[in-house]
N, C-alpha and C positions, 0 to 999 in steps of 0.2 A: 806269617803270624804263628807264632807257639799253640802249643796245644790250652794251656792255661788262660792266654788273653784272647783266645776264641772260646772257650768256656763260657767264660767270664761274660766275653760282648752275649753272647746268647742268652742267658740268665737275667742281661740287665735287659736286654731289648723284652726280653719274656716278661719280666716284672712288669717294665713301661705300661707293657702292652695292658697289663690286667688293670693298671691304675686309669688306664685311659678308656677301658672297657666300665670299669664300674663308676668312672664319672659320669660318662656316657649315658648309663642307665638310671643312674638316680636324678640325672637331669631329666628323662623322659618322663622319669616316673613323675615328676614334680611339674612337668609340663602336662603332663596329659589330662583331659577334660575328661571328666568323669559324671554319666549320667548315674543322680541317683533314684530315676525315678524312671523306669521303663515303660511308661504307658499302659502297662497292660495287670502288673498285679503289684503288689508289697512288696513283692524280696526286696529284704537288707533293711527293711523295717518293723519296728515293734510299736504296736499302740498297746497304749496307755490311758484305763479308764475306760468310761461305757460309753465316749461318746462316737460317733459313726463315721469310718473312713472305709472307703471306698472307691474304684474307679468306673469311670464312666466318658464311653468316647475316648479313651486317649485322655481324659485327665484324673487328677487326684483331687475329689470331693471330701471333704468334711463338714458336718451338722453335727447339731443337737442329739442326743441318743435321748435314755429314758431317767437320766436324771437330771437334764439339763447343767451340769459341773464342766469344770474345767476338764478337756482332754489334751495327750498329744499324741504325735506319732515320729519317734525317734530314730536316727541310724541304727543299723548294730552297730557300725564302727564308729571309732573317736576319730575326731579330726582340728588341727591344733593351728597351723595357721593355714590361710588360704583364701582364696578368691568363691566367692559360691554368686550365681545366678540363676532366678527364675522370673518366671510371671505368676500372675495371681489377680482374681476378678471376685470381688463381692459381692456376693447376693445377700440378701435379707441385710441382718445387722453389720455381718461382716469385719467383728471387731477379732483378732486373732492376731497371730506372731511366729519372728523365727528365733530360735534357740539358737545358741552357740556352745562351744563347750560347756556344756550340761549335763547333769546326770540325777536320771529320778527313782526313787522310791516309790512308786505307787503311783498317784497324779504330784504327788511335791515335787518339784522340782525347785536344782540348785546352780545356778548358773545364768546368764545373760541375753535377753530380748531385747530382740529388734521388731519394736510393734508394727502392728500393723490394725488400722485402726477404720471407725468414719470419719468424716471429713473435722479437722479442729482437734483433733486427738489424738494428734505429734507421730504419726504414723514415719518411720525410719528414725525414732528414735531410742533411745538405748536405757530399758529398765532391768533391774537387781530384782528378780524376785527372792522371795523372804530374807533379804537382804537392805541393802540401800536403799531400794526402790528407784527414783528415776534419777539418771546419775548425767544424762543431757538429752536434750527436746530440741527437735529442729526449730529454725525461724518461721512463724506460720507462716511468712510470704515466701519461704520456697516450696508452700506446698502445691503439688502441681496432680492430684491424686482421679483417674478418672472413676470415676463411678457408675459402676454397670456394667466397665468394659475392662476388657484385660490391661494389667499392669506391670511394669520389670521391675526388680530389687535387685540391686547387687549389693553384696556384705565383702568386705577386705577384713579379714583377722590377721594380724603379723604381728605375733608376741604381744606387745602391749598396747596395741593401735589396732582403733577400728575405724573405718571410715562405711559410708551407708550413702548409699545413690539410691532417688528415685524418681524412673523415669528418666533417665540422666542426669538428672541434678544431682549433685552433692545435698547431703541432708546434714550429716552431722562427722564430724574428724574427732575422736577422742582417745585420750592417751590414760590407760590404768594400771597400777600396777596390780592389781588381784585379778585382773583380766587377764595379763600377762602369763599368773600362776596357774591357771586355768585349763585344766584337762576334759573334755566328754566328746558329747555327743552332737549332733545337728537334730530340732526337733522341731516341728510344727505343732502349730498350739489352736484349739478353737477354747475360746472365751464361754465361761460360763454365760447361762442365759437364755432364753427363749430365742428361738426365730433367729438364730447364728449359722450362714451358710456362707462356706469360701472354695472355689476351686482353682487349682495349681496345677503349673504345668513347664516342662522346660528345664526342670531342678538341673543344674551342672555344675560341676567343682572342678577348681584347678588349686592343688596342690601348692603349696610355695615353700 
């Protein structure tokens, strides 16, 4: 073999190599489970408003603070499509939500909730706030919501398609296109109101 076409093979196999290296990693990256909630403080999160977040035991509490309003408590980072799962248990009112690509001003926020709710009040399903408002409500006969006791949410966001489990069931499959458009954040919501307590726990994201 010439000095040229051994060159040459080295250079491609070199090249190969990097293309298969950085498949490689943007696979991982895309697979890997990502907690976003380490049990033990806030890093990687920003509240939003007076209302009260806080951990306790290995979980993520929110209440009421001192003006009873809407609060959240938001990623720093955006995340655009993806698989996200946690738990979540009700106390008191227990009416609250998760954000998806969202991003807020102050308490306003502009982007898309997956409620979460008491019983009869479409909890995994998909509200527009200052927008459309409720854009689909699961069947109340798959609701299957325990009360008192801890709960799973899984959320699928992939471009223009959401899908919402809870408890394993399927709640709601919806396809939007301004969904689709949709840039932010991941954010937890406590409801205005009196006597609003929810605690979370298990937050993880898989990438897609």
């Amino acid at each position: 073999m010439n000095t040229i076409k051994y060159t040459w093979l080295i250079l491609s196999l070199f090249i190969l190599s990097s293309f298969v290296s950085d498949f490689l990693l943007i696979n991982k990256e895309k697979n890997e489970l990502i907690n976003l909630f380490n049990g033990i403080d806030l890093s990687g999160w920003t509240i939003h408003g007076t209302e009260k977040w806080y951990v306790e035991n290995g979980e993520l509490v929110c209440e009421n603070g001192p003006d009873n309003q809407y609060g959240y408590l938001s990623t720093t980072e955006y995340y655009d499509d993806f698989i996200l799962t946690l738990e979540f248990k009700q106390e008191s009112n227990g009416n609250s939500g998760v954000f998806f690509r969202s991003t807020l001003e102050g308490v306003i926020i502009n982007g898309w909730q997956v409620e979460i709710a008491p019983p009869g009040l479409f909890t995994g399903g998909i509200y527009e706030s200052y927008g459309r408002e409720w854009l689909i409500k699961p069947n109340p006969k798959d609701e299957n919501l325990n009360i008192g006791d801890w709960n799973s949410l899984k959320i699928m966001v992939n471009g223009d398609l959401v899908k919402t489990w809870l408890n394993g069931v399927e709640m709601i499959r919806l396809e939007d296109k301004l969904i689709g458009e949709g840039k932010g954040a991941i954010a937890l919501q406590i409801h205005e109101g009196d006597d609003v307590k929810v605690r979370w726990r298990n937050i993880k994201l898989q990438k897609l």
